[in-house]
C-alpha positions, 0 to 999 in steps of 0.5 A, spaced: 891 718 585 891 710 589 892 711 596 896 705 600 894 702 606 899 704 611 897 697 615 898 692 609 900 696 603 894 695 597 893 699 593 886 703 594 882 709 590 883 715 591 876 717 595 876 711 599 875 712 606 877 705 609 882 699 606 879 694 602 884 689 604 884 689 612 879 695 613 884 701 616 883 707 616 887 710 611 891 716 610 889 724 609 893 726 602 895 733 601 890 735 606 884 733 602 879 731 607 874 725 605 867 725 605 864 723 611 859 716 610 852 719 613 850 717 621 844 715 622 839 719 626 836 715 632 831 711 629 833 712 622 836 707 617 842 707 612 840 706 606 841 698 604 846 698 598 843 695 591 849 689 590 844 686 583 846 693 580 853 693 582 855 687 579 852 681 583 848 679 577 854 676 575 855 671 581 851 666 578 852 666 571 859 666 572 859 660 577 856 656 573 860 658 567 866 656 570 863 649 574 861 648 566 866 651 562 871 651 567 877 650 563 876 655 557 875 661 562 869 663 559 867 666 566 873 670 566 872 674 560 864 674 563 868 677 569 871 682 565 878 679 566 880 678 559 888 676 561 886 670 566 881 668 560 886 668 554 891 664 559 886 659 561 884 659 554 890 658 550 893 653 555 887 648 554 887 650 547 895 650 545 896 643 550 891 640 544 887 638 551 892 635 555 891 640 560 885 642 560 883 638 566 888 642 570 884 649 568 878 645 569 878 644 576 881 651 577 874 653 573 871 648 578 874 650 584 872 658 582 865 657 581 864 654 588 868 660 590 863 665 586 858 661 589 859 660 596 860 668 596 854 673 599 852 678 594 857 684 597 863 680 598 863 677 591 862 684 588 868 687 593 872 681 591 871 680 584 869 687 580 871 692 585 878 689 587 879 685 582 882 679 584 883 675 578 885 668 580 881 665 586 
């Protein structure tokens, strides 16, 4: 069952701890208590989270996709949003090209987006929240 932020209302999965969005603790449901995130002892590290297995690996593909084939939408559907990808398409397409500019600097803007982004935040963004459009 989603949990909602209290602070800025987005939707966040069940066991997570913290809002996505605006980092506010969020609420206990039913009394289910959350798994508290290991602390460090003195002198000890946290393991450092693998974002290349978590889906940072797409950051680049997908950043040159849509700089390249921007207004196709092919990073799109290579960033698992197949609704935003068909959109783009079909509005390059259905307008016989004459508003493929228009969805190609959208591409543009994109990639340097993805691109610009650090590995975490790119997979927060993009494939954990999955925020579709910019």
């Amino acid at each position: 069952m989603p949990v909602f932020c209290t602070k800025c209302g987005f939707q966040n999965d069940e066991y997570t701890q913290t809002c996505l969005q605006c980092q506010a603790p969020l609420p206990v449901i039913g009394g289910y208590q959350p798994i508290q995130p290991p602390t460090p002892m003195y002198g000890e590290q946290l393991p450092v989270q693998d974002w290349k297995q978590a889906g940072a690996d797409k950051k680049v593909i997908g950043g040159i996709l849509a700089i390249i084939l921007g207004g196709l939408g092919i990073h799109k559907f290579m960033l698992g949003y197949q609704k935003e990808g068909l959109i783009m398409l079909l509005v390059s397409v259905l307008s016989c090209g004459t508003l493929y500019p228009i969805m190609h600097v959208i591409g543009i803007v994109e990639g340097i987006m993805y691109l610009t982004k650090s590995d975490e935040d790119f997979v927060r963004t993009y494939l954990i929240q999955k925020k579709g459009w910019f």
